[in-house]
VEXRO-924331 format. One line per field, with one value per residue: residue number from 1; chain; x, y, z of N, C-alpha, C, O in turn; residue in three letters. Coordinates in pm, whole numbers, plus 32768, in hexadecimal, padded with zeros to 4 digits. Layout:
REM residues N
num = c(NUM	...) $
chaine = c(A	...) $
n_X = c(X	...) $
n_Y = c(Y	...) $
n_Z = c(Z	...) $
ca_X = c(X	...) $
ca_Y = c(Y	...) $
ca_Z = c(Z	...) $
c_X = c(X	...) $
c_Y = c(Y	...) $
c_Z = c(Z	...) $
o_X = c(X	...) $
o_Y = c(Y	...) $
o_Z = c(Z	...) $
residu = c(ALA	...) $
This chain:
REM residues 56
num = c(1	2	3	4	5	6	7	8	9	10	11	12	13	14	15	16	17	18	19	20	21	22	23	24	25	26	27	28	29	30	31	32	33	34	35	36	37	38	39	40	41	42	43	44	45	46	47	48	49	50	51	52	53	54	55	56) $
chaine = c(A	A	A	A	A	A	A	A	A	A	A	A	A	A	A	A	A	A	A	A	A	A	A	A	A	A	A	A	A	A	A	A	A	A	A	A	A	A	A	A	A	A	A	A	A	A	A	A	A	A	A	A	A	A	A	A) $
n_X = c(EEE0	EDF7	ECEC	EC31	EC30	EBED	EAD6	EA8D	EAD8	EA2F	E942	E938	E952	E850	E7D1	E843	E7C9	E6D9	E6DF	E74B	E64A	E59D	E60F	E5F4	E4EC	E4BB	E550	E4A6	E3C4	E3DF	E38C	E3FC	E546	E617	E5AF	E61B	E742	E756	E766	E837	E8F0	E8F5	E8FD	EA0C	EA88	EA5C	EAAE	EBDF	EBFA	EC02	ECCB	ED90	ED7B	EDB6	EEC6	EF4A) $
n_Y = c(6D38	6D1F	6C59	6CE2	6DEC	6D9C	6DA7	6E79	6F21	6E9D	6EFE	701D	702C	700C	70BB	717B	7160	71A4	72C8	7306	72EF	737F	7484	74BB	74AE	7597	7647	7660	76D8	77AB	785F	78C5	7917	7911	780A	777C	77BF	7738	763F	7606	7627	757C	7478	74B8	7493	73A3	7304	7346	72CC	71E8	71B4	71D7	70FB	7028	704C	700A) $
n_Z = c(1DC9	1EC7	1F3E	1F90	1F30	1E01	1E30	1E7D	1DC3	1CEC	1D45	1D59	1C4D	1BE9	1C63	1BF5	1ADA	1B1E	1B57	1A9B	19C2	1A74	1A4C	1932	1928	19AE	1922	181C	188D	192E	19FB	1AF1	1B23	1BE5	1C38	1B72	1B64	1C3E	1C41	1B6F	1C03	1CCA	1C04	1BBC	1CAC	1CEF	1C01	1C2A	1D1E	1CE2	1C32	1D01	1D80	1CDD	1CC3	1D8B) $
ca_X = c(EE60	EDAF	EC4E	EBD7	EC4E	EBA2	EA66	EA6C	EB0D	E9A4	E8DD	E95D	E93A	E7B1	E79A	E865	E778	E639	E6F0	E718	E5AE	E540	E61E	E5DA	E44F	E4A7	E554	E40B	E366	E42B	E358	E452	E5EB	E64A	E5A8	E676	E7B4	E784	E753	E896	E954	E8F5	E944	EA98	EAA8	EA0E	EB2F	EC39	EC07	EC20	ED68	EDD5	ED60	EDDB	EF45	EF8E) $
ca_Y = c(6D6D	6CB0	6C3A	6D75	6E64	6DAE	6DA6	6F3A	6F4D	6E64	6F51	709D	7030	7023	7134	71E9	714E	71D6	7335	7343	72EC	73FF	74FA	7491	74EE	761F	766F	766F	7732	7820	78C4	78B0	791B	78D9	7783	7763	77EA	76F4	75B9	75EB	7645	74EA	7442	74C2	746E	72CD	72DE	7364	725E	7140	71BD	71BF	7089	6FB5	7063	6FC5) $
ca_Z = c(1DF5	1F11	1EFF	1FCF	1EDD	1DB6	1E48	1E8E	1CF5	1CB3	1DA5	1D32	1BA3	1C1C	1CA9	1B6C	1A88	1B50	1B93	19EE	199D	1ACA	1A09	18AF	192C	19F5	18AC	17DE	18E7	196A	1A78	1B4D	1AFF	1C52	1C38	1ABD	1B95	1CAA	1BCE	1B13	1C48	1D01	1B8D	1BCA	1D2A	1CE1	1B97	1CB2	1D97	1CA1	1C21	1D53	1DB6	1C79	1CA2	1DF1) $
c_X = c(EE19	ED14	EBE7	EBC1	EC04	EB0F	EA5E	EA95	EA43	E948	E8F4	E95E	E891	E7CD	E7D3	E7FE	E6F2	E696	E6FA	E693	E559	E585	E605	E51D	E466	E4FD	E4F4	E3BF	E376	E3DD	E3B1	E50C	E61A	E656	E652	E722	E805	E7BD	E7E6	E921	E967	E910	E9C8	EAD2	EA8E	EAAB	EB8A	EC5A	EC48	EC9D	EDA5	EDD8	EDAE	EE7C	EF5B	EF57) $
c_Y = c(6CFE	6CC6	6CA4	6DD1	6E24	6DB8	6E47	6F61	6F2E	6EE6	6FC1	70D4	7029	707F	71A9	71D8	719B	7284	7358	735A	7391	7472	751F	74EE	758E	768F	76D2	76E7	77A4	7897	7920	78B0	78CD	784A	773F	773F	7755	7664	75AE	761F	757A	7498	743D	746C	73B6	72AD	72CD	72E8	71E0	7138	7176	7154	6FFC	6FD5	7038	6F46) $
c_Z = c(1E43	1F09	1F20	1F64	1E4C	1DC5	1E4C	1DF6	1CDA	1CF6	1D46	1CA2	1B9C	1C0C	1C28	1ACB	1AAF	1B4D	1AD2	19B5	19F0	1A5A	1989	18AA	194B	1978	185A	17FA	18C8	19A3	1AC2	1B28	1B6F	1C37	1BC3	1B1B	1C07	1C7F	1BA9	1B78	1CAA	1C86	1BAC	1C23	1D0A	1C92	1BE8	1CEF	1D53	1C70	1C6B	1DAE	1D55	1C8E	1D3D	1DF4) $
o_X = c(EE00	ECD6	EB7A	EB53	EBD2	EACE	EA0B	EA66	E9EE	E908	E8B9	E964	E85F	E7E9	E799	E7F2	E6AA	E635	E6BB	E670	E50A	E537	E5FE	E4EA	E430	E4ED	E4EE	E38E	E343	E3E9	E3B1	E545	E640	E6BF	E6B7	E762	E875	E828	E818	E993	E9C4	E963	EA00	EB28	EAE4	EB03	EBA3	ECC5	EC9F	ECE1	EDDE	EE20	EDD0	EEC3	EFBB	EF80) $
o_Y = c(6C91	6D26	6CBD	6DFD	6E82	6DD1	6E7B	6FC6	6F84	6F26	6FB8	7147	704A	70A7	7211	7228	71CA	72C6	73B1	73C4	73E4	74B3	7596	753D	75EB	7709	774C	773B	77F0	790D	799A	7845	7858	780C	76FB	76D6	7727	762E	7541	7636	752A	7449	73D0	7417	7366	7264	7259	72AC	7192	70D2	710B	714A	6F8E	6F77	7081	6EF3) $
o_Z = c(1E0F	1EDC	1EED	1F42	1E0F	1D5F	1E02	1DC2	1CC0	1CA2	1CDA	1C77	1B31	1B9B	1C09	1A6F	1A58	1B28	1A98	1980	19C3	1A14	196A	185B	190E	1975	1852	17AF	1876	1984	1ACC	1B15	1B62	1C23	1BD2	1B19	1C1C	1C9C	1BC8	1B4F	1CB7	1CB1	1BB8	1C0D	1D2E	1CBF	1C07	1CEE	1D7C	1C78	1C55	1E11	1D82	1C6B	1D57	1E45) $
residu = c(UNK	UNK	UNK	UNK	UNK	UNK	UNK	UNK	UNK	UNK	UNK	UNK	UNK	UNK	UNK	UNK	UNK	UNK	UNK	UNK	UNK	UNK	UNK	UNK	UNK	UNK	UNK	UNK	UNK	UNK	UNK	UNK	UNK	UNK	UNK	UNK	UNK	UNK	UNK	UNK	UNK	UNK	UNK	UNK	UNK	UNK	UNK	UNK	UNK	UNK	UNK	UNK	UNK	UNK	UNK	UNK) $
């Protein structure tokens, strides 16, 4: 893994920490399904990436 690719692992473990907390709230809420829907689809998508970033 070259130094690029851990910096986007570091980046992208942000951004999965902030995208839990948003859903964790929008949880609580729940105004909003969609929102709920969207949250735990970009979760996937952040997890996804990092897989596929740590396996090459």
């Amino acid at each position: 893994m070259d130094k690029k690719a851990k910096k986007r692992i570091e980046l992208l473990n942000k951004k999965l920490h902030d995208i839990q907390q948003r859903l964790a709230g929008a949880r609580k809420q729940m105004d909003d399904e969609s929102e709920v829907r969207q949250l735990e689809a970009d979760l996937a998508a952040t997890k996804a990436e990092i897989e596929k970033l740590k396996a090459s």
